[in-house]
N, C-alpha and C positions, 0 to 999 in steps of 0.2 A: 716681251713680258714673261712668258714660262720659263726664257733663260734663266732672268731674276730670280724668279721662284726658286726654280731648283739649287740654283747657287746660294739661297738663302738655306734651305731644307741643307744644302751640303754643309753647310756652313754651322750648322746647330744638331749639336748630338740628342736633343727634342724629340726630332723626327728620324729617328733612326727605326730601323726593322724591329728591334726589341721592344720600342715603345707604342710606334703603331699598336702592335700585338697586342700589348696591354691595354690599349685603346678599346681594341674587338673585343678584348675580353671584358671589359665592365659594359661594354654594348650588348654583350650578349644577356649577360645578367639583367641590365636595365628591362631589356624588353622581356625578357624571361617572365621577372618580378611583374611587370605593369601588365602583361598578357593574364598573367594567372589570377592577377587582382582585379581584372573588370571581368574577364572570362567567370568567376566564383561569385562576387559580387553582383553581378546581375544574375546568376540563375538564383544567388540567396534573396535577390529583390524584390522579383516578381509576385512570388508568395507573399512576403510582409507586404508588398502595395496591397494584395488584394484585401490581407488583413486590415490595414491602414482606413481603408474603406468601410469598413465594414460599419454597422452603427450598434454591434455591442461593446460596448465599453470592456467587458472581459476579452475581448480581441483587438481591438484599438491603440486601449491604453498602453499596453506593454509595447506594443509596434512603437506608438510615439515616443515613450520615454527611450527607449532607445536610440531611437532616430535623434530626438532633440541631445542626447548626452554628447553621439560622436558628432555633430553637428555645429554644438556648442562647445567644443573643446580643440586646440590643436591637434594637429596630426601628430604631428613631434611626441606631447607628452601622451600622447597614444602607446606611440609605441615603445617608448620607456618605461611607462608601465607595466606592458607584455614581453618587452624583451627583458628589464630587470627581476619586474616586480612576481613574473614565475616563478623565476630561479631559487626565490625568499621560501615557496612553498614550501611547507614541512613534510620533506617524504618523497618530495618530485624528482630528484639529483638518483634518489634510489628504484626508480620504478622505471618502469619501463619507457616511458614518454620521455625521458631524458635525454635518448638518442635526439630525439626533433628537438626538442628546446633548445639543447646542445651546438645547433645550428643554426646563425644568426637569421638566412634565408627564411630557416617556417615562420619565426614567429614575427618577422619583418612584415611577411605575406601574409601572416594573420590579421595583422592590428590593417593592412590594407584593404585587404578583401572587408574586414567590419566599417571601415571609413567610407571603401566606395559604394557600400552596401549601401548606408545610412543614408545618402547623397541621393541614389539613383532610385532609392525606394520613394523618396519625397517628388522628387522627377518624374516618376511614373504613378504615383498616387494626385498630382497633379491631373498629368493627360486622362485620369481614367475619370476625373471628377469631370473633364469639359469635354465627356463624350455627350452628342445630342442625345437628347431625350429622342427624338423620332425615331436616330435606330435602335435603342433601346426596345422601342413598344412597336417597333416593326420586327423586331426578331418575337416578341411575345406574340406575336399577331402569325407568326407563321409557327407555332406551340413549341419554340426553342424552349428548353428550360434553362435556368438560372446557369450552367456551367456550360452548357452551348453558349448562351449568349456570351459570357466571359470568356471563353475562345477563341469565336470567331466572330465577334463584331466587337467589344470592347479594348482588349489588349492589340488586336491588329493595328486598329484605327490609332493606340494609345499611344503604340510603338512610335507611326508616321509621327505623332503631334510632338511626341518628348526628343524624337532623332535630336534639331539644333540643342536643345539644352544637356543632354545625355553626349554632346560632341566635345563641349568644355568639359564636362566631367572627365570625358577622356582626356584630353588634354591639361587640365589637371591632377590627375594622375600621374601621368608623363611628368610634368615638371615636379611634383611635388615626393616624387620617386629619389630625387637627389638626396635626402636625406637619409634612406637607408644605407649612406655609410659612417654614418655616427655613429654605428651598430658594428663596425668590420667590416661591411658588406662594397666589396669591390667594385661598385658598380661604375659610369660613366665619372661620375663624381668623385668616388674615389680613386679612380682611375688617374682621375687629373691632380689631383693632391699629393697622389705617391709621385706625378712625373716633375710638381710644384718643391715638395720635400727634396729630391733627386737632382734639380739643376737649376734653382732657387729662380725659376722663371716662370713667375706667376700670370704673363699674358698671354704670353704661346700656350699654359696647358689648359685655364680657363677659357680661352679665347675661342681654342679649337676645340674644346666641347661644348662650348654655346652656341660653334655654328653646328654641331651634330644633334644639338638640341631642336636646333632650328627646323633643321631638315626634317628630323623625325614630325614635328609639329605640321611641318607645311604637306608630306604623305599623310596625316590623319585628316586636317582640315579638308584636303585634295577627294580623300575617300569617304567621309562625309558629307560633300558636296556629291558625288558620284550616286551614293547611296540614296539621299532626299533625292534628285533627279529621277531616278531611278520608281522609290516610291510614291511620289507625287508627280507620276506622270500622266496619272486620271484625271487629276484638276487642271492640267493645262487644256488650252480649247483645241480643238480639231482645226490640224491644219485643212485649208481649202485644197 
């Protein structure tokens, strides 16, 4: 069976040393991108959930519309709009921010980081809404104030609740990452395009990025699973 293989691999300039390479290099980018977009994304989350929460409509509101815009909208013309629609500003090509626009990565990672923002803000304004009222007015009962108790009893608990749904968002991510190279951006996907354009064999370079997709996928679900294990190991019962 590996003879095949290799005689196959030998047999297709595909898989040659040079294209591997360019394989690792839109993997590297991929995770690069997707790392820094849920990494930013969730610390810009946390705050807009608590706002999200909140029951003054001058803190709410603006959380929500946001939330509902990038929510309501593709990703895609997300970031058409951020990677194009900068460029049009009058005065930005001459100032100093032109260096980052310049470069498809930021503002790729921009319109990300605002998408998974929007996602994971709603995802954890969820968990924080189906916290029990008991520990709520058990932390008042031991004279927590209002931002004790949202430290350490609301957003811990909020965390465990939102993990499975905050899993797919990662993994959404992940997949939804392949389009940053409609933008230039080399990543896994474009990866496979240049090797598609290059040796007009559209199964081998697709093929073999979907099972790199795959993999990536099946370590997050893998580490997600480890994780909830991990934090919900207070509610399983005592072993005898």
């Amino acid at each position: 069976m590996l003879e095949s293989i290799y005689a196959y691999l030998d047999q297709n300039d595909i898989f040659t040393s040079t294209t591997i390479l360019h394989y690792w290099s839109g993997l590297t980018v991929t995770v690069q991108l997707v790392f820094l977009s849920l990494v930013l994304g969730l610390i810009l989350s946390v705050p807009l959930a608590v706002a999200r929460t909140s029951k003054n409509p001058w803190i709410n509101r603006p959380v929500w519309i946001y939330v509902y815009i990038f929510r309501g909208t593709p990703l895609l013309i997300q970031l058409y709009l951020i990677y194009y629609g900068v460029a049009t500003i009058e005065g930005i090509q001459q100032s100093m921010f032109w260096a980052v626009v310049e470069d498809a990565f930021y503002p790729c990672l921009f319109a990300f980081v605002l998408n998974t923002a929007a996602y994971t803000t709603e995802i954890l304004r969820g968990a924080m809404v189906a916290t029990p009222a008991g520990e709520i007015e058990a932390g008042k009962a031991y004279g927590m104030s209002r931002f004790t108790i949202l430290r350490r009893i609301i957003l811990p608990s909020s965390f465990r609740r939102a993990l499975p749904a905050y899993s797919n968002e990662v993994i959404f991510m992940l997949h939804a990452s392949s389009i940053a190279s409609v933008v230039t951006i080399i990543d896994l996907t474009g990866a496979a395009r240049d090797i598609y354009a290059r040796f007009y064999a559209p199964f081998d370079a697709f093929l073999f990025v979907a099972a790199i997709y795959l993999c990536l996928t099946f370590a997050i679900v893998y580490g997600f699973k480890r994780l909830e294990h991990r934090w919900h190991r207070h509610l399983r019962p005592l072993e005898s």
